[in-house]
C-alpha positions in Angstrom: -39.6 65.8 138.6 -42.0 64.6 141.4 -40.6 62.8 144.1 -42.2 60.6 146.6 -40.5 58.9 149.4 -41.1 55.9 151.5 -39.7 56.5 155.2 -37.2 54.1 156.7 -35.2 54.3 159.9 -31.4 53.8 158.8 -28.0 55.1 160.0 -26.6 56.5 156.4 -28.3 59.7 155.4 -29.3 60.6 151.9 -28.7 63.7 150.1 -30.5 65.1 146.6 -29.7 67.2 143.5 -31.5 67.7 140.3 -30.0 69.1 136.9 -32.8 68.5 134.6 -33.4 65.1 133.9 -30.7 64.1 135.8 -31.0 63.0 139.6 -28.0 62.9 141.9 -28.2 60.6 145.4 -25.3 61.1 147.8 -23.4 62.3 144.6 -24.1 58.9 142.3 -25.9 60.5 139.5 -29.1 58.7 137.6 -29.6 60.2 134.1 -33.5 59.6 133.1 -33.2 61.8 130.4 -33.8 59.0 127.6 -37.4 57.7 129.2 -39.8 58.0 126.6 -43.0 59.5 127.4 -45.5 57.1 128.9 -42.4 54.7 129.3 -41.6 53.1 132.7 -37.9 51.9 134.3 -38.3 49.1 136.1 -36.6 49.2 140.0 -34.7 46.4 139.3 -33.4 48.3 136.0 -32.3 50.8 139.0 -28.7 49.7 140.4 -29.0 51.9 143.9 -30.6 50.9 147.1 -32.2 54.6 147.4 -35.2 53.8 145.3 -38.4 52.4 146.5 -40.3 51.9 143.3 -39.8 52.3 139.1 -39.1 55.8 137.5 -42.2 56.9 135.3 -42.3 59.9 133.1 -45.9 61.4 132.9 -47.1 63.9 130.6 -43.3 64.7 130.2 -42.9 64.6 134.1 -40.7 62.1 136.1 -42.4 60.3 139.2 -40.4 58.6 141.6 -39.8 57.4 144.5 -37.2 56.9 147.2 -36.4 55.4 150.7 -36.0 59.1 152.9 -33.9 57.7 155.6 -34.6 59.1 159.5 -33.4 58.6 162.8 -35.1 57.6 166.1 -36.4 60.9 167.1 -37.9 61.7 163.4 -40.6 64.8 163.2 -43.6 64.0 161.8 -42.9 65.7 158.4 -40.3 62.9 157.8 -42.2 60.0 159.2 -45.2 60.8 156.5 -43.7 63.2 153.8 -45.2 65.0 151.5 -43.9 64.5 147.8 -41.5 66.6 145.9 -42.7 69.0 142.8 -38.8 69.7 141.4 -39.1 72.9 139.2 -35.6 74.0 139.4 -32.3 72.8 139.1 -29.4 72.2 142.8 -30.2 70.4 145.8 -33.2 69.2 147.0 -34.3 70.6 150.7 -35.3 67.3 152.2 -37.4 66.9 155.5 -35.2 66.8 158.6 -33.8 63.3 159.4 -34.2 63.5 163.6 -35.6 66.1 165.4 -33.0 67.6 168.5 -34.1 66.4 171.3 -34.5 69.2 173.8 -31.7 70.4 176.6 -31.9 70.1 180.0 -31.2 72.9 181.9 
């Protein structure tokens, strides 16, 4: 699974797992396991706010993408991620959604 994301600053966070085929945002899981090679699933075929884009599978790979939510004081790894190559199966590490801003002394 390869995932791409499209920063946007919003309050609710997001939160990834992957079993196989199967994609699970904040715990709502999306079972892609019946696109067909070559075949592509429409976003508006896709009832959750979290994706930016269709679902593709290519050369038996699924592509997506999703919104990778971040807070005013975002590091630059979550204000232009990289994608996602998902070999294995649990949570997804995702990219930090604000940075700590330091303490004063």
């Amino acid at each position: 699974m390869k995932i791409s994301f499209t920063p946007m600053r919003r309050a609710e966070r997001i939160t990834l797992s992957k079993s196989n085929d199967v994609l699970a945002v904040n715990g709502e899981a999306f079972d892609f396991s019946p696109l067909p090679e070559g075949a592509t699933l429409p976003l508006d075929a896709i009832d959750s706010g979290w994706f930016a884009g269709p679902v593709e599978r290519i050369a038996g790979v699924l592509h997506l993408t999703l919104i990778l939510p971040h807070g005013t004081n975002a590091p630059r790894e979550t204000l232009f991620p990289e994608p996602l190559d998902l070999i294995g199966d649990g949570p997804v590490t995702l990219p930090p959604y604000e940075t700590e801003p330091p303490h004063a002394d």
